[in-house]
Wavefront OBJ file of the C-alpha trace (Angstrom):
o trace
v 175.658 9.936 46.722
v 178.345 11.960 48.054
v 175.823 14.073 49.314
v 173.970 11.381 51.537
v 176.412 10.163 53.172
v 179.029 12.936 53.722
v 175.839 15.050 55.327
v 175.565 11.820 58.078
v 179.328 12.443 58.929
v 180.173 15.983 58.709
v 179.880 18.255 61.626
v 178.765 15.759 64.218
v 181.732 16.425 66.983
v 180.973 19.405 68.679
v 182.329 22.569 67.047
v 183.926 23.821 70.155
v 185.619 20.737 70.902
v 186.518 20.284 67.193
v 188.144 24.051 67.566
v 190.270 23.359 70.848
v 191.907 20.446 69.304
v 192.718 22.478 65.805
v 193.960 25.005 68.270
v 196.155 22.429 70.394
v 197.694 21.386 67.156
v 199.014 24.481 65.794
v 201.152 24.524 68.579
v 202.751 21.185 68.270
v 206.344 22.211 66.394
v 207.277 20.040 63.487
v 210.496 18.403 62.919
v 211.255 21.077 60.047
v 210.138 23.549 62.355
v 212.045 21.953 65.701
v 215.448 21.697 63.365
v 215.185 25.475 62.352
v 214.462 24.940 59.017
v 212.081 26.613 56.976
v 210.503 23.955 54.418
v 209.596 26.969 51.692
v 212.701 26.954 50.023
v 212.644 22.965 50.059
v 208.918 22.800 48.950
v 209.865 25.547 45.969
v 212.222 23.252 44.585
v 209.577 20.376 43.737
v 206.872 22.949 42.904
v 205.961 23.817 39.704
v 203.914 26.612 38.476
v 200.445 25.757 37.174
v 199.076 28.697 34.749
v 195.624 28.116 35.265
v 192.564 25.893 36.039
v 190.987 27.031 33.066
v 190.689 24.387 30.220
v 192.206 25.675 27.130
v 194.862 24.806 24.152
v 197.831 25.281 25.575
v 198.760 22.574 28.012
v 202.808 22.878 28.341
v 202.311 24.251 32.064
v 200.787 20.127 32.961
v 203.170 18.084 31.378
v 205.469 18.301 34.640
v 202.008 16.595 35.906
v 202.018 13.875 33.260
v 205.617 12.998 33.864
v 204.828 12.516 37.558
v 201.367 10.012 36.715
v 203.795 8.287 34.539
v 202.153 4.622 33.570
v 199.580 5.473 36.288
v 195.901 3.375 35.135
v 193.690 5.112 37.586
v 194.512 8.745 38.701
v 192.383 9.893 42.118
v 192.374 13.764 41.570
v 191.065 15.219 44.683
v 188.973 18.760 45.779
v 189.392 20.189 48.833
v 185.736 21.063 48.918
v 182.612 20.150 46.680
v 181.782 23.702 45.760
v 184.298 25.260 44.118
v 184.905 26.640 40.573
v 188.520 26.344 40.319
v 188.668 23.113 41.772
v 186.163 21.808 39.516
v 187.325 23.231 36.014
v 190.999 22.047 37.804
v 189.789 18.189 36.476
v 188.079 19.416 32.953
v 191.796 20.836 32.390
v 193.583 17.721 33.681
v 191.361 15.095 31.829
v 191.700 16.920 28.927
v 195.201 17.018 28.841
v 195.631 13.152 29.687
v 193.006 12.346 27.091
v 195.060 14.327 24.314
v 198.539 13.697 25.395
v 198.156 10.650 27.908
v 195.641 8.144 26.276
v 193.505 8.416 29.041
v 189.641 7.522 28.117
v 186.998 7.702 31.029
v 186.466 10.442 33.603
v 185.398 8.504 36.551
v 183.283 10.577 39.255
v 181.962 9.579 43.264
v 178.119 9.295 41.754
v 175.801 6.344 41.860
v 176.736 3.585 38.843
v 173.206 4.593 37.004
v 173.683 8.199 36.586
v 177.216 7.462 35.583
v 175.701 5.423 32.640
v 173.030 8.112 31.903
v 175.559 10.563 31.143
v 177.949 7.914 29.470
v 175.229 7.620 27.012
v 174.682 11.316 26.398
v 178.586 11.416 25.800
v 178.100 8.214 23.328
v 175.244 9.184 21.242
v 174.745 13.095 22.015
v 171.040 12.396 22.208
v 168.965 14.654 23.831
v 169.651 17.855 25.803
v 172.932 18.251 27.822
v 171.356 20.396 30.241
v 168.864 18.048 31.415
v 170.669 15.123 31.386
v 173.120 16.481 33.253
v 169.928 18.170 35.539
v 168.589 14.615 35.673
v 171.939 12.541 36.946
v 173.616 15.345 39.421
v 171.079 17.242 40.375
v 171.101 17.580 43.887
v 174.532 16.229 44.333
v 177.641 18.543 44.967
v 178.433 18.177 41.024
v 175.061 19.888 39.890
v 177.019 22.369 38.585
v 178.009 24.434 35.326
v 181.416 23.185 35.442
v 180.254 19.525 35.231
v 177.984 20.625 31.845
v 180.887 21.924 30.465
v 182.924 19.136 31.101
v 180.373 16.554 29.827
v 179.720 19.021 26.674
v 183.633 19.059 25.686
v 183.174 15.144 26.068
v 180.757 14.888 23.645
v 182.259 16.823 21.067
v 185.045 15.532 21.633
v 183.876 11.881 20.569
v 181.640 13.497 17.561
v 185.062 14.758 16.509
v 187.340 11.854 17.290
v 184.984 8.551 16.915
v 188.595 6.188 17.143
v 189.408 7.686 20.659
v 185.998 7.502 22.643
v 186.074 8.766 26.043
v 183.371 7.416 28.617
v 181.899 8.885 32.074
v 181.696 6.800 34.916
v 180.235 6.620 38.688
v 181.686 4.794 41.176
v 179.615 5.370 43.637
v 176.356 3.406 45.213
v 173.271 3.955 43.018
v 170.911 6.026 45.247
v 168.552 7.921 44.670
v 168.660 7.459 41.122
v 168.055 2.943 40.636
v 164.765 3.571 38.438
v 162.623 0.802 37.240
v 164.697 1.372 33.764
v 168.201 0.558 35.772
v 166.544 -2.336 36.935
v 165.393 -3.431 33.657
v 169.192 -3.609 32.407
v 168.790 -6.542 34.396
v 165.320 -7.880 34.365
v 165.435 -7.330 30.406
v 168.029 -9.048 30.052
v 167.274 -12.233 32.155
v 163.996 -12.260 30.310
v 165.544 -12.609 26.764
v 168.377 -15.111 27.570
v 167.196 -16.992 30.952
v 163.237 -16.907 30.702
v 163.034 -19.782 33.267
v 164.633 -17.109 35.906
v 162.286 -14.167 35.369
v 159.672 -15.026 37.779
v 162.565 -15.500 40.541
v 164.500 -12.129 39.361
v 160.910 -10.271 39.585
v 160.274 -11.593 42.979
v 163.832 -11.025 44.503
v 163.433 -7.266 43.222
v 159.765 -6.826 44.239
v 159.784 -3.973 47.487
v 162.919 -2.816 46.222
v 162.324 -2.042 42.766
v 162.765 1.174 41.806
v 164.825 3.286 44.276
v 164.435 6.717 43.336
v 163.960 8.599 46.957
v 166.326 6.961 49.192
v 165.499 9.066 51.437
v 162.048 7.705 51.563
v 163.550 3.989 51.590
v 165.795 4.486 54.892
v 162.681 5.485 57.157
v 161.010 1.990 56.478
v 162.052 -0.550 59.246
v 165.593 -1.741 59.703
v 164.699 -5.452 59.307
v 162.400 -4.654 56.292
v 165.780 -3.279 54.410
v 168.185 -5.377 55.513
v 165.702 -8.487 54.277
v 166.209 -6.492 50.812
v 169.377 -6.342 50.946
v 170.012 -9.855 51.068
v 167.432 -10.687 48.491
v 168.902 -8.449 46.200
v 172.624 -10.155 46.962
v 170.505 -13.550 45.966
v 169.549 -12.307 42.746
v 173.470 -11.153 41.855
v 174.493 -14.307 42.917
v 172.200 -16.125 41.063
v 173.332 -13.791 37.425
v 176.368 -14.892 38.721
v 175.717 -18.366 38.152
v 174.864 -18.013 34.446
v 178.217 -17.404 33.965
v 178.583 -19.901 31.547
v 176.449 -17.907 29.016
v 179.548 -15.372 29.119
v 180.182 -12.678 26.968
v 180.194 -8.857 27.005
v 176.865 -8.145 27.784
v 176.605 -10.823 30.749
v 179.457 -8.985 32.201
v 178.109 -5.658 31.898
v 174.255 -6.955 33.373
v 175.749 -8.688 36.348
v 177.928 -5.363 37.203
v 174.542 -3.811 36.844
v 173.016 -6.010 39.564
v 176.173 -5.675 41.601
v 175.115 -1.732 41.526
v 171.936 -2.582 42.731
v 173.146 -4.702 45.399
v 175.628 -2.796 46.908
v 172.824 -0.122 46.843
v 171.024 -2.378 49.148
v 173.259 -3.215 51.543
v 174.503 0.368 52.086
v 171.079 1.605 52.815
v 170.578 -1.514 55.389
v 173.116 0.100 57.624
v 171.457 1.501 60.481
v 172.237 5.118 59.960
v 170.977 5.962 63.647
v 173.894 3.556 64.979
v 177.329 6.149 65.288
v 178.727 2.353 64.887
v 177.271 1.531 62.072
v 177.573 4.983 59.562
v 181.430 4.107 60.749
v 180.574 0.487 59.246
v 178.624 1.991 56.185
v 181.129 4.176 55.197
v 184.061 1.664 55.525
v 181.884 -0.212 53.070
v 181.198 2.672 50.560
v 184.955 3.558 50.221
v 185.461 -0.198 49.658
v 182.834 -0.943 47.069
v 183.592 2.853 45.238
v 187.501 1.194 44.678
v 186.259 -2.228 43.359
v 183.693 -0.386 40.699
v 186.461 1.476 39.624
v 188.912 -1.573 39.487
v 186.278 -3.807 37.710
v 185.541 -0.974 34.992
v 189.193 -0.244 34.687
v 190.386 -3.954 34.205
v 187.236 -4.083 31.660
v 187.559 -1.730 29.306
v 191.451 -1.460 29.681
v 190.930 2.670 30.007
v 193.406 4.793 31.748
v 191.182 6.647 34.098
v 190.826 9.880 36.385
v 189.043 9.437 39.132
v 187.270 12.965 40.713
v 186.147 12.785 44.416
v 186.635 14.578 47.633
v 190.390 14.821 48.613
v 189.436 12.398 51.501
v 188.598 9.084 49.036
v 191.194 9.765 47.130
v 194.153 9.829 49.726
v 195.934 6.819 50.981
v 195.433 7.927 54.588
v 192.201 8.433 56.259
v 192.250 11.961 57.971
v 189.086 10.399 60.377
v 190.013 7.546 61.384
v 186.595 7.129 63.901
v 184.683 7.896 60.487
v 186.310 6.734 57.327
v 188.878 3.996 59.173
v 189.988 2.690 55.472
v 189.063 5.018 52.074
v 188.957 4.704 48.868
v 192.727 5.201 47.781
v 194.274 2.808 50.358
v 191.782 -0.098 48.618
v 192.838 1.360 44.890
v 196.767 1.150 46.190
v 196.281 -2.617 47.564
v 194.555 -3.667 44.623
v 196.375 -1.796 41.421
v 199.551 -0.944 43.406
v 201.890 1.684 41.765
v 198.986 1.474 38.748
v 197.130 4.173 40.974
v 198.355 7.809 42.249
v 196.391 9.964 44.263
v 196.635 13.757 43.887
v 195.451 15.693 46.331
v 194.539 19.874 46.387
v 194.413 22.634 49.013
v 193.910 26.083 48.893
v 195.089 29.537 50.619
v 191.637 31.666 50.422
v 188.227 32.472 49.223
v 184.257 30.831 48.595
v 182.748 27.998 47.770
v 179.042 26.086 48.217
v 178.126 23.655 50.724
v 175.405 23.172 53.021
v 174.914 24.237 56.710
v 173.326 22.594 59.590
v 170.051 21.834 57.789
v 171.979 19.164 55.632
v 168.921 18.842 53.421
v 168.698 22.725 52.974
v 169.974 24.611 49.623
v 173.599 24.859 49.060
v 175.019 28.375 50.092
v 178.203 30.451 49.712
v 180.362 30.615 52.511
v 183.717 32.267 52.420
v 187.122 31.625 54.370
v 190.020 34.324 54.930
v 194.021 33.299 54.781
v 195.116 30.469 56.373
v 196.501 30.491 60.341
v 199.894 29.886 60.929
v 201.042 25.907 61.719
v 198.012 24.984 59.203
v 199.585 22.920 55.880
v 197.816 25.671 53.558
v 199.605 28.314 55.632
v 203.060 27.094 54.736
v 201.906 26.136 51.363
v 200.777 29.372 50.471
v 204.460 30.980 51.444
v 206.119 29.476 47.472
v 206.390 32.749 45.362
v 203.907 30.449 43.134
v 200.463 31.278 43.774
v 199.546 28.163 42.025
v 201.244 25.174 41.368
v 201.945 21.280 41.424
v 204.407 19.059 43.389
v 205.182 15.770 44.105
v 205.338 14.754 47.382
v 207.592 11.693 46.608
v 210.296 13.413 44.859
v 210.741 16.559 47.357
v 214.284 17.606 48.860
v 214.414 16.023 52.343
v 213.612 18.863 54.146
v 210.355 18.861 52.243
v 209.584 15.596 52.431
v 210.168 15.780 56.381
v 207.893 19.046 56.432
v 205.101 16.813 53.921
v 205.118 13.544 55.929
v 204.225 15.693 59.622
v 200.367 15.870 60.172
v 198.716 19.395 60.889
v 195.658 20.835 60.485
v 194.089 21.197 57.082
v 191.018 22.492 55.633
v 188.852 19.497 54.055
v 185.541 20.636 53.225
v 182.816 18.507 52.332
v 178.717 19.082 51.935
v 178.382 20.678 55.620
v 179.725 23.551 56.855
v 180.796 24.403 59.169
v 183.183 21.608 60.046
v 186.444 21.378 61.873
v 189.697 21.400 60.252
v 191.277 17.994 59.788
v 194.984 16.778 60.719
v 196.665 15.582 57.960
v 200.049 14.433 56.171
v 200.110 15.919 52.878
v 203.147 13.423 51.911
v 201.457 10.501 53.468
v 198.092 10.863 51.579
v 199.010 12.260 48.292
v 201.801 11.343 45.938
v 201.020 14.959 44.495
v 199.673 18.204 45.641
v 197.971 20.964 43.636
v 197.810 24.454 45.946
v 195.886 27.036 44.420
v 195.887 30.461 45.944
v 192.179 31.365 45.511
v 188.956 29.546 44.798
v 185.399 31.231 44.198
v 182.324 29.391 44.855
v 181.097 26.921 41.667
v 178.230 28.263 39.405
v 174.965 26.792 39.965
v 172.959 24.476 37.311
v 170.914 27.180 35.524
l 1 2 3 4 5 6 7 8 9 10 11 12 13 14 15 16 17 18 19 20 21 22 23 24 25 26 27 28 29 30 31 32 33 34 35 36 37 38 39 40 41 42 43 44 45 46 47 48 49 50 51 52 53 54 55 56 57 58 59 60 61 62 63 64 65 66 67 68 69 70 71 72 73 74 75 76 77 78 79 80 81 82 83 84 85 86 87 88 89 90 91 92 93 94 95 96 97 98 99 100 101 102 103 104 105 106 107 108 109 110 111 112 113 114 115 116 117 118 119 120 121 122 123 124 125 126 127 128 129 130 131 132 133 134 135 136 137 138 139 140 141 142 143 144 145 146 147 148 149 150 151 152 153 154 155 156 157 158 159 160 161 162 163 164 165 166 167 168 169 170 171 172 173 174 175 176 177 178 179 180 181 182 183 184 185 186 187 188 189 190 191 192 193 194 195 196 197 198 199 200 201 202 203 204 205 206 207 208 209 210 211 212 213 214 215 216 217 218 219 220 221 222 223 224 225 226 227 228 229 230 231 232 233 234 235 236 237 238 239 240 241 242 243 244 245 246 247 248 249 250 251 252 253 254 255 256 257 258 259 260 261 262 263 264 265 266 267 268 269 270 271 272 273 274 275 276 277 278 279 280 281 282 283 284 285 286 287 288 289 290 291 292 293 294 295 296 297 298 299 300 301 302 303 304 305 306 307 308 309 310 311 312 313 314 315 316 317 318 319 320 321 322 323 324 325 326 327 328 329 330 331 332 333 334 335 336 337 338 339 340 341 342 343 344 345 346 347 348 349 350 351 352 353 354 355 356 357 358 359 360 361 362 363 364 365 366 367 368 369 370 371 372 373 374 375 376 377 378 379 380 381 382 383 384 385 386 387 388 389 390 391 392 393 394 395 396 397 398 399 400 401 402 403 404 405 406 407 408 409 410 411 412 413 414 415 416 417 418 419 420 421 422 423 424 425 426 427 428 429 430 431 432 433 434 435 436 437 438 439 440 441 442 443 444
């Protein structure tokens, strides 16, 4: 879903006007800067080397990580942009290493609830072929990728191998395009075998939404037509709801399952023609992306790590007209110090996104060394090339230097787009810089 709705946002603001501003605020000084002092020898003090994104055995170079996620339940790790190889086999690396050494159990990632379950149950039960199941719930999403096979893969075998410490795979996200007539059926089957009397109701508040598979499709029908859906399919969650007294594990699970569906439905009622409205929807999607997370994690009791775009995982929106509230400022109010968001940057080098066609095939595109008064700039002055800090912890010169906003790179699934302005110490309680990225290996 990250792919829908970034694609509406991206790259609307004029590129020229989006450049003069970057421009106007690399030469605002900071107060590091305006003091006369230089924040590298600060920031090396709280930095600490990383050895490499790769996942592997030895994991000594992370455990400065795990000491600062402490007792954290939900971790937001962050990626500077959605196509990138390093950044991607950066959260194979860390999950592994919190699974082993940190108890941590589900890998939660910014795709719709139902294709989070589909690959949940490949993980589970290692039925069927990891390729295509993993072809089947990302593909076309910025996650479609080798690194995410891998990743699932290693989760697999790592429950055939250690059946008393399962790990699970989650989505967060709103269901689109992927609520088939089976996803529905978690629902409808289940209403069927324990509340028969409710079946014809369920199958008529579903009917003209039921299945979803090309949203797409869905948001060219009439405004009214979807919003009426939307509010039938709220009717049908409320009335699951009201069976509560039936209880147990699998009512919980079904009426999160028609949540899904609803919050599908009301997100594609916005009217995405509306500049007002996308504002409105996305508002919405940050909010309902931290309560899925928050009702799976105070569920199943997992300590989780939570992958998305650097921007839903921060505390402070970097577009404000766009995003006004995301994802990590609803985790902090809810879970409080039980969530920390990491965030990443990165000096140089390639990655895939999309251009201008927004439904056209993701490309390479490649970007030089930083300009001066950018945060990646002064980042990539430490005599680490890699490497993790925390913000929170820094000498005061580096905090003063982290808590300034300047003009970062945050790339999502269009390209180009302008750099955005952004506190590093304000939006992340750690940062991970890595010197280079390459561009992430396409599904095969």
């Amino acid at each position: 879903m990250a792919r829908m709705t970034e694609k509406t946002t991206m790259g609307r603001r004029p590129l020229l006007a989006a450049a003069a501003a970057a421009v106007g605020a690399l030469l605002v000084p900071t107060p590091a800067y305006a003091a006369g002092k230089d924040p590298v020898r600060a920031l090396e003090q709280a930095a600490h080397p990383l050895r490499s994104t790769e996942p592997g055995p030895d994991p000594a170079d992370l455990r400065p990580l795990g000491a600062m996620i402490g007792d954290a339940a939900v971790v937001g790790l962050g990626e500077a942009t959605h196509g990138s190889h390093e950044l991607f086999t950066l959260k194979e690396r860390v999950f592994r290493y919190l699974v082993e050494e940190k108890g941590f159990t589900t890998f939660a990632l910014e795709i719709g609830w139902p294709s989070g379950l589909l690959l949940d149950e490949y993980v589970q039960s290692g039925r069927g072929d990891a390729r295509q199941v993993v072809q089947q719930a990302l593909g076309g999403s910025p996650f479609g990728r080798e690194e995410f096979l891998h990743l699932i893969e290693w989760m697999r075998d790592h429950n055939r191998s250690r059946p008393g410490h399962r790990v699970h795979f989650m989505g967060d996200d709103v269901g689109a395009p992927r609520v088939g007539d089976d996803f529905f059926e978690r629902v409808t089957g289940y209403v069927g075998r324990l509340h028969p009397q409710l079946l014809a109701r369920f199958t008529e508040l579903y009917t003209g939404l039921r299945p979803l598979d090309d949203a797409i499709a869905y948001m060219g029908g009439p405004l009214t037509q979807r919003r009426q859906l939307a509010a039938r399919a709220q009717q049908a969650l409320e009335l699951l709801e009201s069976q509560r007294g039936a209880g147990g594990e699998e009512f919980e699970w079904t009426v999160q399952h028609a949540r899904s569906i609803a919050q599908t439905a009301a997100f594609l009622a916005f009217d995405f023609g509306d500049p007002r409205a996308v504002t409105a929807a996305e508002l919405y999607r940050d909010q309902l992306m931290a309560d899925n997370i928050t009702w799976w994690q105070r569920h199943t009791g997992d300590r989780m790590l939570l992958s998305a775009h650097d921007g839903h995982v921060a505390y402070v929106t970097a577009e404000p007209e766009m995003y006004p509230k995301v994802q990590g400022a609803f985790l902090r109010e809810t879970l409080g110090k039980g969530y920390l968001a990491i965030g990443t940057t990165f000096g140089q080098g390639s990655f895939l996104s999309q251009d201008k066609s927004l439904d056209g095939p993701w490309k390479k595109f490649t970007v030089d060394a930083p300009a001066p008064g950018t945060n990646e700039y002064t980042l990539g002055q430490l005599r680490h090339p890699d490497y993790v800090l925390d913000t929170r912890n820094a000498p005061a010169a580096a905090r003063a230097w982290l808590d300034t906003a300047r003009p970062t790179r945050q790339i999502g699934t269009e390209y180009p787009c302008p750099l955005d302005t952004l506190a590093i110490g304000r939006s992340y309680d750690v940062l991970i810089h890595l010197h280079r990225v390459r561009e992430a290996d396409l599904l095969r």
